[in-house]
C-alpha positions as CSV (number, residue, x, y, z in Angstrom):
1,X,7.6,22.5,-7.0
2,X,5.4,25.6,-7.5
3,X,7.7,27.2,-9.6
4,X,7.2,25.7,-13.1
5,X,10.6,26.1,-14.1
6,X,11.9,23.4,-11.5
7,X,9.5,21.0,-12.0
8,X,10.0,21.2,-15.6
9,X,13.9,20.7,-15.0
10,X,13.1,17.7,-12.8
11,X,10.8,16.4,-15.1
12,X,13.3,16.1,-18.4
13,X,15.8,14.5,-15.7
14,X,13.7,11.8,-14.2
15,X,11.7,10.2,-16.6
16,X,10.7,7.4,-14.6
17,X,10.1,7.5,-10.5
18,X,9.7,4.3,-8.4
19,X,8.5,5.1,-4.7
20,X,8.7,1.1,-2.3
21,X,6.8,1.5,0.9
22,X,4.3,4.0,-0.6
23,X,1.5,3.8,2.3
24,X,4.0,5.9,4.2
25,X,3.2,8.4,1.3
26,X,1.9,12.2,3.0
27,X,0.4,14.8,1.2
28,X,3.7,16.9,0.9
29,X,5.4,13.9,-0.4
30,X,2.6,13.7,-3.0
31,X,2.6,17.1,-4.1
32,X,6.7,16.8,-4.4
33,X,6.7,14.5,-7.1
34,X,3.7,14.4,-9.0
35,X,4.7,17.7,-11.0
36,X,7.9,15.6,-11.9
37,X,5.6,13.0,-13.2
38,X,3.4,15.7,-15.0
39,X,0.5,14.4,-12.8
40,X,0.9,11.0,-14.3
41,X,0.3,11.9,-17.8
42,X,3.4,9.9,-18.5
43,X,2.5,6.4,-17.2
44,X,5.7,7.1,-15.0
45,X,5.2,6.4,-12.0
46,X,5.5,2.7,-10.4
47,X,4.4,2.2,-6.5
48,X,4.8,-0.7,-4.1
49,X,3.3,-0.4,-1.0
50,X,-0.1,-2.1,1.1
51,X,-2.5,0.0,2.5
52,X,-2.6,-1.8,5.7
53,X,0.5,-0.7,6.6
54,X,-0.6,2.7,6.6
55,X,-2.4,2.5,9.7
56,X,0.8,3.2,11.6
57,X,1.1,6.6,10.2
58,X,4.7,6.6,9.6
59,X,6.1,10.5,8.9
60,X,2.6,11.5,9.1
61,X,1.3,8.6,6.3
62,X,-1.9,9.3,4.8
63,X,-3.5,6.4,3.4
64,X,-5.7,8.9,1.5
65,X,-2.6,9.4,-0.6
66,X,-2.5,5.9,-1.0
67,X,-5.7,4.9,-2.2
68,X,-6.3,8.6,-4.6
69,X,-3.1,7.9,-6.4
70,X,-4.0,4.1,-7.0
71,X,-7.7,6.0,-8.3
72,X,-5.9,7.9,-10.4
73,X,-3.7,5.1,-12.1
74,X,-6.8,3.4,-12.4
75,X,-8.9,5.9,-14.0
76,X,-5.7,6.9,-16.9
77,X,-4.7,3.4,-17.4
78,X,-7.2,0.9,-16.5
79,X,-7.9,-1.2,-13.9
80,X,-5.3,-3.8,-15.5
81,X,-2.2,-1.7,-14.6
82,X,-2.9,-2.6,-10.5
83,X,-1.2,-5.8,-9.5
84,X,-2.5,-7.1,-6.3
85,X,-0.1,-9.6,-4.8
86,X,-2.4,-11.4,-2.1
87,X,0.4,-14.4,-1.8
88,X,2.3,-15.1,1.7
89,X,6.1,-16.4,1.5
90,X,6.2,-16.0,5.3
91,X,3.3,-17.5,6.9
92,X,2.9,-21.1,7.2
93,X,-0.6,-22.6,6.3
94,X,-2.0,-22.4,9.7
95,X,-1.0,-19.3,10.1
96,X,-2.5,-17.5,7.5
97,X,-5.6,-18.8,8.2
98,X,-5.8,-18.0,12.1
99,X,-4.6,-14.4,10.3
100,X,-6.8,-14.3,7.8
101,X,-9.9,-15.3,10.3
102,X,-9.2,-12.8,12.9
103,X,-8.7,-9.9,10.2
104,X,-11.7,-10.2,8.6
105,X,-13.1,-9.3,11.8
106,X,-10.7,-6.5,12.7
107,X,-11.2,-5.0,9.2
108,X,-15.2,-4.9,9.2
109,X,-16.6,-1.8,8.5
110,X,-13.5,0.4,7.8
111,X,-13.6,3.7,8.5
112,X,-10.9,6.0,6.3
113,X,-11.3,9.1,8.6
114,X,-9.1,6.8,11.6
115,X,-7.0,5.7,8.5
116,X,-8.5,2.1,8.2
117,X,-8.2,-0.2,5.4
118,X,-10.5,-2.8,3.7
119,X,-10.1,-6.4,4.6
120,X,-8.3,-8.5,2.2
121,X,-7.3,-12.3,2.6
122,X,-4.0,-13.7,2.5
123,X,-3.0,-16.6,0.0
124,X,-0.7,-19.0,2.1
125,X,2.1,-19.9,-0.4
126,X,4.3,-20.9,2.3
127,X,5.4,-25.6,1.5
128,X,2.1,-27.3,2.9
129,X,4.4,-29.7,4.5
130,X,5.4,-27.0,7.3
131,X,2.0,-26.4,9.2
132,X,3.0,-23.6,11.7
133,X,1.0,-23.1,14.9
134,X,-0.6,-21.0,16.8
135,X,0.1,-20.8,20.8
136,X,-1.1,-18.4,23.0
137,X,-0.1,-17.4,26.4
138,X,-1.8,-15.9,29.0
139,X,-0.4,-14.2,31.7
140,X,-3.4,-13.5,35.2
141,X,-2.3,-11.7,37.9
């Protein structure tokens, strides 16, 4: 992508670049496609991905890349272009909150050099009539 004349032919042929799972975004991945996207000048680019995720570190992840690129979409076109999507399909009411009360603990005081995330709550939209519950075993030796 450092030669100009590439990334100008890539950039008439994709006009528009969707990247799913984007906290396992790395820096080389970044620098890849964001010539294509003329450094989002375009308003081309559309990410899905959750920043917690990136604490695995998949291919090298940098949830740096992450949270600069959602800046930078910020910053050109306004804080109304992020979507958060808070809302749980999967976890039944009980669940969410047992999650949601043991992550706000995990998640205090984040520290982005060991690639940790802010704390945000889930919103259980999972039927009210299926509880779920929480069991825990315990194995002594």
């Amino acid at each position: 992508m450092q030669n100009e004349e590439v990334a100008d032919l890539l950039s008439k042929k994709y006009k528009y670049v969707m990247v799913d799972e984007y906290q396992d975004t790395n820096e080389i991945q970044y620098q890849i496609f964001m010539p294509i996207l003329q450094f989002l000048a375009c308003g081309n680019l559309f990410v899905v991905g959750d920043d917690k995720q990136s604490i695995y570190m998949f291919h090298e992840a940098e949830v740096k890349v992450f949270n600069d690129t959602k800046k930078q979409i910020e910053d050109i076109e306004g804080s109304s272009s992020l979507l958060q999507l808070p809302h749980s399909f999967r976890l039944a009411p009980n669940i969410a909150l047992f999650t949601n009360k043991l992550f706000s603990r995990l998640f205090e005081n984040p520290n982005p050099s060991f690639n940790e995330v802010e704390y945000n709550e889930l919103v259980c939209a999972y039927p009210k009539d299926n509880k779920g519950k929480i069991e825990f075993i315990i194995f002594l030796r």
